[in-house]
BADOSE-180312 format. One line per 3 residues: their letters; for each residue x, y, z of C-alpha. Coordinates in steps of 0.001 Angstrom, whole numbers, always signed. Each point is the difference from the previous one (the first is absolute). Example, Ala and Ser with C-alpha at 12.3 -4.5 7.8 and 13.67 -1.06 7.14 Angstrom:
as> +12300 -4500 +7800 ~ +1370 +3440 -660
// end
This chain:
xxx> +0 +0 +0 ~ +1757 +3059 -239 ~ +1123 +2332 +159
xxx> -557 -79 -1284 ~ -532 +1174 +155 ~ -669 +2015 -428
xxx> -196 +10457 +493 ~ +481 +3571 -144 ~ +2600 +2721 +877
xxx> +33 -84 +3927 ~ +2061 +2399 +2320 ~ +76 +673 +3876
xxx> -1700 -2898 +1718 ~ -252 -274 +3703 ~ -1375 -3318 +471
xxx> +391 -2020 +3242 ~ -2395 -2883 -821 ~ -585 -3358 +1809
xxx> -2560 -2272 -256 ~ -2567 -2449 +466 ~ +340 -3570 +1461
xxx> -1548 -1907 -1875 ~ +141 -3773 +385 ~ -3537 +215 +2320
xxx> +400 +3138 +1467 ~ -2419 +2831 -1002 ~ +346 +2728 -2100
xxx> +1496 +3470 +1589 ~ -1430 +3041 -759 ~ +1836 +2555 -2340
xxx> +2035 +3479 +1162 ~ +1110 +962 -3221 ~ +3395 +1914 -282
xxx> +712 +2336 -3046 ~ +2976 +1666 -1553 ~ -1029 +2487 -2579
xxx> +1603 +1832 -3336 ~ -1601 +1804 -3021 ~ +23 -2994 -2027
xxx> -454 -2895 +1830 ~ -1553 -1140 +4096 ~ +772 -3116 +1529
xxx> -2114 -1208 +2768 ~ +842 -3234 +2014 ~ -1699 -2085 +2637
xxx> +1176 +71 +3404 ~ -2658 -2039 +2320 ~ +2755 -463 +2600
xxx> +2941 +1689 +1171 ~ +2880 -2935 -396 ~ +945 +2026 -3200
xxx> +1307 -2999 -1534 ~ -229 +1062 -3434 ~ +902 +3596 -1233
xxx> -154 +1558 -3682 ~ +2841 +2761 +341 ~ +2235 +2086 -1565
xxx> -1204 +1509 -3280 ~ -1099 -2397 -2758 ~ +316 +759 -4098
xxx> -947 -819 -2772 ~ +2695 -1212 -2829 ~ +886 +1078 -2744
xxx> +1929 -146 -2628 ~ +2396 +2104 -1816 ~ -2129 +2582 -1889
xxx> -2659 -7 +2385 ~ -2000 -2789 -1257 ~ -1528 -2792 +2836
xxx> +1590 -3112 +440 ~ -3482 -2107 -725 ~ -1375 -3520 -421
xxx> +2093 -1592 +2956 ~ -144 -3659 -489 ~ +2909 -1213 +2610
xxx> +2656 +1595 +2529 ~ +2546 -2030 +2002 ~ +2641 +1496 +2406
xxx> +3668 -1063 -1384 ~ +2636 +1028 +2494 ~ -619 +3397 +1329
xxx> -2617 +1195 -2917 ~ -2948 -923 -1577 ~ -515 -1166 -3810
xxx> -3471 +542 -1401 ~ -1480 -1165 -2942 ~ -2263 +2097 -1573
xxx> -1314 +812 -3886 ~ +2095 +781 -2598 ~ -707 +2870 -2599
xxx> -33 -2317 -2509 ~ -3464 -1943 -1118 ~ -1023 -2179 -2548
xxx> -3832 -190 -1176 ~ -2153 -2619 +1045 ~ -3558 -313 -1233
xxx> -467 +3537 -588 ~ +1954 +844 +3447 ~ +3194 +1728 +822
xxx> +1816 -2794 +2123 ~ +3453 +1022 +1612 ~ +2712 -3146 +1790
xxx> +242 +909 +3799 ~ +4266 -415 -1285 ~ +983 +3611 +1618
xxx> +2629 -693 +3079 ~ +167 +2844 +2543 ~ +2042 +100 +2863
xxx> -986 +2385 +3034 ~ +1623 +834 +3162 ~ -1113 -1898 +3798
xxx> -2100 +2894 +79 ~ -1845 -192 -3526 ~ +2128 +2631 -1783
xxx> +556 -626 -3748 ~ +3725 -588 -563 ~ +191 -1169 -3783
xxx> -2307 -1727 -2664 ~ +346 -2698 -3078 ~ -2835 -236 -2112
xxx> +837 -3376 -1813 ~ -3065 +30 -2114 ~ -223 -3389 -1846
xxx> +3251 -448 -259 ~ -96 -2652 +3026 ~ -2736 -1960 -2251
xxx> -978 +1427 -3562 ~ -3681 +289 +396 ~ -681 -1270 +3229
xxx> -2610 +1801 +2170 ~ -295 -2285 +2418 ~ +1268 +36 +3731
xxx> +3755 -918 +1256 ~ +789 -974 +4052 ~ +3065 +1545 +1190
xxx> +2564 -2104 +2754 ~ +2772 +961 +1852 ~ +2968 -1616 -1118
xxx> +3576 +39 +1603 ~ +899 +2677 -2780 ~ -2751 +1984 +85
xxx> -3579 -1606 -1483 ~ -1156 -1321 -2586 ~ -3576 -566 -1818
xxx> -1976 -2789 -802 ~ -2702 +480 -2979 ~ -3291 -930 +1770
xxx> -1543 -1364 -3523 ~ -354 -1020 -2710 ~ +3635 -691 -324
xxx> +2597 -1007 +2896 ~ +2860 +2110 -564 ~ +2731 +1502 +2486
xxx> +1769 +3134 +67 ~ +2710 +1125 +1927 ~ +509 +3627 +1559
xxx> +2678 +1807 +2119 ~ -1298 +1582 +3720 ~ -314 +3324 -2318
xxx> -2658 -1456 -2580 ~ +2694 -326 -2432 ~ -599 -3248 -2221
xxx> +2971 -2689 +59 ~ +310 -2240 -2641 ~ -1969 -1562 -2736
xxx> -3662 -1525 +605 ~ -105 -3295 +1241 ~ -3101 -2837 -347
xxx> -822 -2189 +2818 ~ -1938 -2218 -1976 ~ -106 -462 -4088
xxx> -1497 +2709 -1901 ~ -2430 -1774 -2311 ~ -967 +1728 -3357
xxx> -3587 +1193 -596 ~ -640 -2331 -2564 ~ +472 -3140 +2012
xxx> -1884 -2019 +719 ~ +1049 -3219 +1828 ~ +2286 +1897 +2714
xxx> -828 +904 +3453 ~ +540 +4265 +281 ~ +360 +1698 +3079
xxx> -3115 +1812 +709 ~ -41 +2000 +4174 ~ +2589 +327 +2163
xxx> +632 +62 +3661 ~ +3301 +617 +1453 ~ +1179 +6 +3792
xxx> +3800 +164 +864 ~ +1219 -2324 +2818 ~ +3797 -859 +824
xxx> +1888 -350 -2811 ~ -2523 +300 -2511 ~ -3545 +775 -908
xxx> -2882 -2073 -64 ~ -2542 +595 -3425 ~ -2960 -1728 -251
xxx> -1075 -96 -3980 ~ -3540 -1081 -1984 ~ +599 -1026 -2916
xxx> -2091 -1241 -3238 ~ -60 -859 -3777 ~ -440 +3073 -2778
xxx> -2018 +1137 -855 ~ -2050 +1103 +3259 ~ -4033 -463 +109
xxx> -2379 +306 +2524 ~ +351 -4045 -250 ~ +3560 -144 +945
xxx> +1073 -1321 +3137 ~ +3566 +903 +1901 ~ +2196 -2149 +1470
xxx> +1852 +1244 +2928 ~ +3615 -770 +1038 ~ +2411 +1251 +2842
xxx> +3361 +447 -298 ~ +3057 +2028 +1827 ~ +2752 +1294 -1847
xxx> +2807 +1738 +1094 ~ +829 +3792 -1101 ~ +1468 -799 -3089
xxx> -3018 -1839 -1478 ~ +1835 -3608 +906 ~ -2678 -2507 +1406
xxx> +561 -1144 +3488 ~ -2970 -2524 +254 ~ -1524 -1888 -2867
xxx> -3869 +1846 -1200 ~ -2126 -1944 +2004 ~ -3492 -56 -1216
xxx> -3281 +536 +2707 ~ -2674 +747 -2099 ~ -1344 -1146 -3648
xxx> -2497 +3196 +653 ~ +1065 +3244 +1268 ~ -362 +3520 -450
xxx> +1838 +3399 +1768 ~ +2333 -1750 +2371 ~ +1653 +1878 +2307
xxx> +3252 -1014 +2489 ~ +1705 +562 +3183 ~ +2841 -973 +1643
xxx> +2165 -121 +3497 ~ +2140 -1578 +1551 ~ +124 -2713 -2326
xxx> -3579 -419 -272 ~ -2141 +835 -2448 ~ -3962 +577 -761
xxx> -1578 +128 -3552 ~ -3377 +715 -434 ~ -2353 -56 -3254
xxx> -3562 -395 -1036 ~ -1187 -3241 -1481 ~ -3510 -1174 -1235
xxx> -1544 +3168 +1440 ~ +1365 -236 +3639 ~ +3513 +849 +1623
xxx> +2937 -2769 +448 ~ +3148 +596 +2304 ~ +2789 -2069 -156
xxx> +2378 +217 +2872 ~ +3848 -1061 -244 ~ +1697 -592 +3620
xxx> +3495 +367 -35 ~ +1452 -3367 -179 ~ -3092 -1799 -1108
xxx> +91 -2078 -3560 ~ -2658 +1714 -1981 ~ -2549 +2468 +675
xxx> -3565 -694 +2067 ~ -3120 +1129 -1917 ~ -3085 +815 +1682
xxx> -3299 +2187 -1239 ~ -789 +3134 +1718 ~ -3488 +1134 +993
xxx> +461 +3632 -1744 ~ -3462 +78 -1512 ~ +1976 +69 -3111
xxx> +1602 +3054 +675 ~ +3967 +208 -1108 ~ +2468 -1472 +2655
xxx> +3198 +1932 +379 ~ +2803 -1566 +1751 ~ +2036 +2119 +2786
xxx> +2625 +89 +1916 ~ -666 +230 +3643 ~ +3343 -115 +1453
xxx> +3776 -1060 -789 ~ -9 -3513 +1339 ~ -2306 -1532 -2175
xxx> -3387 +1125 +1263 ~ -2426 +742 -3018 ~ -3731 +1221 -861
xxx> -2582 +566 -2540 ~ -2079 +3721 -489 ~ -2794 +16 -1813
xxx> -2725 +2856 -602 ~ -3344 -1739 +1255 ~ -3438 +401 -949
xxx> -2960 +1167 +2558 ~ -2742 -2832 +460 ~ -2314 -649 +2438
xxx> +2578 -2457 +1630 ~ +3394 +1981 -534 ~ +796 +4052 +379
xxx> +1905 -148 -3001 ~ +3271 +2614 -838 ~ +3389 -796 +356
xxx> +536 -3897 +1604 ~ +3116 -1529 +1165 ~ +1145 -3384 +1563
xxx> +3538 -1899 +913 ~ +781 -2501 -2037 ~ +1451 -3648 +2803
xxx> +2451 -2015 -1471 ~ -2112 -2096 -1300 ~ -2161 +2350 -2610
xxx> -3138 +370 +2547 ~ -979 +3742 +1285 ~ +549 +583 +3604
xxx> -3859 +1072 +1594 ~ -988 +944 +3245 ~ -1122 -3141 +1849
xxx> -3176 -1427 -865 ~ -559 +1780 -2957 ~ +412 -1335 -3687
xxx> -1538 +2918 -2027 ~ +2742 +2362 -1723 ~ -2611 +1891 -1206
xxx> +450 +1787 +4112 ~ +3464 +478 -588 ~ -168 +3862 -503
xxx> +2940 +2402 +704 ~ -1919 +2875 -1030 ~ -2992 +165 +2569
xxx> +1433 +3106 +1083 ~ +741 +2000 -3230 ~ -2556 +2368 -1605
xxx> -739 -1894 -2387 ~ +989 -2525 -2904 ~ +2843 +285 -1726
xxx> +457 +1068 -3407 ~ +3610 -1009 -1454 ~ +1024 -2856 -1569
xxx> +1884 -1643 +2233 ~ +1083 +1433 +3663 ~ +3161 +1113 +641
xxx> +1422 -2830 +2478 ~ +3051 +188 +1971 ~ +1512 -2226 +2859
xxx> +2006 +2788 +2141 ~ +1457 -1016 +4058 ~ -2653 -2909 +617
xxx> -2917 +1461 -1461 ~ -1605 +486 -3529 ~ -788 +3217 -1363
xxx> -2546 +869 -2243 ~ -912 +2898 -2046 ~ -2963 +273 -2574
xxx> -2746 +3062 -797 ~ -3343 -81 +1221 ~ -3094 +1218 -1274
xxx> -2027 +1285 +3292 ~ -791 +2793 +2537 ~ +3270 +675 +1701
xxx> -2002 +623 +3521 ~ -3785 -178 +444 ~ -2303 +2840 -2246
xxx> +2943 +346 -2188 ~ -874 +98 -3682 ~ +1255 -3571 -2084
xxx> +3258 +68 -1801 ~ +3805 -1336 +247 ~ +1352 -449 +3125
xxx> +3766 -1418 +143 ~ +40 -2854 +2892 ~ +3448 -1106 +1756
xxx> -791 -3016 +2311 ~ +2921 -1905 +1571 ~ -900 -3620 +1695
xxx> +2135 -2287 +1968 ~ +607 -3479 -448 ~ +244 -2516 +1892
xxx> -940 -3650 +353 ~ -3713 +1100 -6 ~ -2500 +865 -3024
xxx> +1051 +3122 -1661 ~ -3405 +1097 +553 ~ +673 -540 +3638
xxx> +2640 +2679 +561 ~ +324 +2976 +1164 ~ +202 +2791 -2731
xxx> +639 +3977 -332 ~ -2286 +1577 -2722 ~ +866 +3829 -900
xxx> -2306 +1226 -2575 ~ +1267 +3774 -2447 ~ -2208 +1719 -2240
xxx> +862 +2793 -2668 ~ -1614 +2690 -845 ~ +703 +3197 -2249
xxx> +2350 -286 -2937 ~ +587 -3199 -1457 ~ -2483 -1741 +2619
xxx> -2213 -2289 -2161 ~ +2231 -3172 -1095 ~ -663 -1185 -3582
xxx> -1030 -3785 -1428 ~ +2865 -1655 +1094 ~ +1258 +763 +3682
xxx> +3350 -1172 +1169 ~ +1899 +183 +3191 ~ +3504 -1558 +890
xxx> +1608 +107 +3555 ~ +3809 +53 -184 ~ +2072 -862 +3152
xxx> +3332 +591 +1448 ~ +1321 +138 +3459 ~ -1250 +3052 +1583
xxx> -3352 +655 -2333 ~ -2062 -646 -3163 ~ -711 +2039 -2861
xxx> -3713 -765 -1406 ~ -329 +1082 -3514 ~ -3355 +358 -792
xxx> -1434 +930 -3619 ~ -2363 -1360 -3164 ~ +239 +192 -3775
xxx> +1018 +3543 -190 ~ +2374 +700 +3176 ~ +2013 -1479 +2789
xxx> +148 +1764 +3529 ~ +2821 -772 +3016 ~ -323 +498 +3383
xxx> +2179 -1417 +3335 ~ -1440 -2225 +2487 ~ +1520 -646 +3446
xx> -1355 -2666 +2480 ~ +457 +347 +3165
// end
């Protein structure tokens, strides 16, 4: 989920925030706290006094040389002391009538958001491909995965700065083919020496009849395999991977329901199981650095679930931890608290100091008489040994308003950590916004 995924130009913000415990506690009542400039207000929850969260400093928006936004951010990953993002490039191709541009521009910023240079590589990385890529840290910097169709892997320096020539972790197979298996989505999750990618793959050309195999495999950084492709499903679609500590979760939808299959370090071959998603898309986390994994998935209200964003632990052996007596995920809501459902993607998920950090955009009253619209939502939750939907959690809720306030089609936030803070950037289709977090 993301964060993706997930702005505006911010300034002055004087937020001490701090939050709700969630987890079966009730819900706190709101003493809003506001920092104020021409442009732009901030206003942040504070329904205690542990100030555990604070928005501070002055936030920007980026841009790049010549005044233009930096816009369309489709990843961002800290490597070293700075923070790549991948955004549009200028250039586009046309696609049934529509201007479509590669997300293949590489920025780097500053631990504090600042723009400190830009390489727009246009479709140069891929000639005509519009579709995603997955950036990993790699000893030498990071490289990037194509996400599909297509499995390639490119190499870059800590500055954005490509090394190399393109390399293809699996056969490219020629459009005309027939009778050979081409990589279709991609999935990629480094761990140790490596990186995991789970692949679908299926025969050209693609119908709405065709049906996707889907393999696992770990290569190292240089695009040498380090386990043989092991197949787990003859019928999968949008898998999605994590990995720690030498484990490692994949999760895909099959036959109109959600599959997980879990990896222990040391075991032979992966456990499959089904998860009760309602058919909603599993994505695999990371929940800690020893092994301890998840699934997030954005849940629909019915008369026997409250719907939003969901989230379980993943045991060794494939099956979601639940409180004790209960077997319905459908209850397994992290978002109870929030003002309402969210509205990217995928949330932006993050295993920081023993707990999990999640950031998303909400579309609800930020307090009680409040008029509907976005409302940015940072919840941390432990975890422990218990239910995820069993700890205890800090929810701090920000709206916008004035200049650049309303977000556009495609909201995206990203929280980037180092030692003593994170930067969230924050943005849609036409901008990207930074601001610094501290936790206290």
């Amino acid at each position: 989920m993301s964060f993706q995924a997930f702005p505006r130009h911010l300034a002055l913000l004087a937020l001490a925030a701090a939050l709700n415990a969630c987890g079966g506690g009730s819900s706190a009542s709101s003493v809003p706290t506001t920092g104020t400039t021409a442009a732009t207000t901030f206003t942040g929850t504070e329904p205690d006094t542990t100030g555990a969260i604070v928005i501070g400093a002055v936030a920007q928006a980026v841009k790049l040389a010549g005044g233009a936004a930096l816009a369309g951010m489709g990843d961002a990953m800290v490597v070293g002391d700075h923070i790549v993002v991948r955004s549009f490039s200028d250039s586009s191709i046309t696609v049934s009538g529509n201007k479509v541009h590669p997300r293949t521009r590489l920025s780097v910023l500053d631990q504090d958001g600042a723009l400190v240079s830009s390489i727009d590589y246009g479709f140069t990385l891929a000639a005509g491909y519009t579709g995603e890529w997955q950036m990993l840290p790699s000893p030498d910097g990071f490289v990037m995965v194509q996400s599909g169709p297509g499995a390639r892997l490119l190499h870059f320096d800590s500055q954005a700065k490509q090394v190399g020539e393109a390399q293809e972790l699996y056969p490219a197979v020629a459009a005309t083919s027939t009778t050979e298996l081409a990589p279709a989505e991609s999935s990629a999750a480094v761990d140790g020496n490596g990186f995991w990618l789970v692949t679908t793959f299926s025969l050209l050309p693609v119908t709405e009849k065709t049906q996707y195999l889907l393999k696992l495999c770990k290569f190292d950084f240089n695009g040498r395999q380090l386990t043989p492709p092991f197949e787990i499903s003859t019928s999968a679609l949008h898998p999605h991977i994590a990995a720690s500590g030498g484990a490692v979760l994949a999760g895909w939808l099959e036959g109109g329901g959600a599959m997980v299959a879990m990896w222990p370090k040391g075991l032979g071959a992966p456990v499959l199981h089904s998860l009760g998603t309602s058919g909603a898309q599993p994505y695999p986390i990371v929940l800690d650095t020893d092994g301890k994994l998840g699934v997030l998935w954005n849940g629909k209200a019915t008369q026997t679930s409250p719907g939003g964003v969901m989230g379980v632990a993943i045991d060794k052996n494939g099956v979601a931890v639940l409180p004790a007596g209960r077997t319905d995920l459908g209850q397994e809501t992290l978002s109870s608290h929030w003002p309402g459902n969210g509205r990217m993607a995928e949330v932006d998920a993050r295993a920081y100091k023993g707990s999990l950090l999640l950031a998303d955009v909400a579309v609800g009253s930020y307090s009680p008489g409040d008029p509907v619209t976005d409302v940015m939502v940072l919840a941390d939750y432990g975890v422990g040994t218990t239910a995820l939907s069993a700890q205890k959690s800090l929810v701090f809720r920000i709206k916008v308003t004035g200049t650049g306030a309303v977000l556009g089609s495609y909201p995206v936030m990203r929280q980037m950590l180092f030692a003593d803070h994170a930067t969230l950037l924050f943005g849609d289709e036409n901008h990207l916004e930074t601001v610094r977090i501290t936790r206290n």
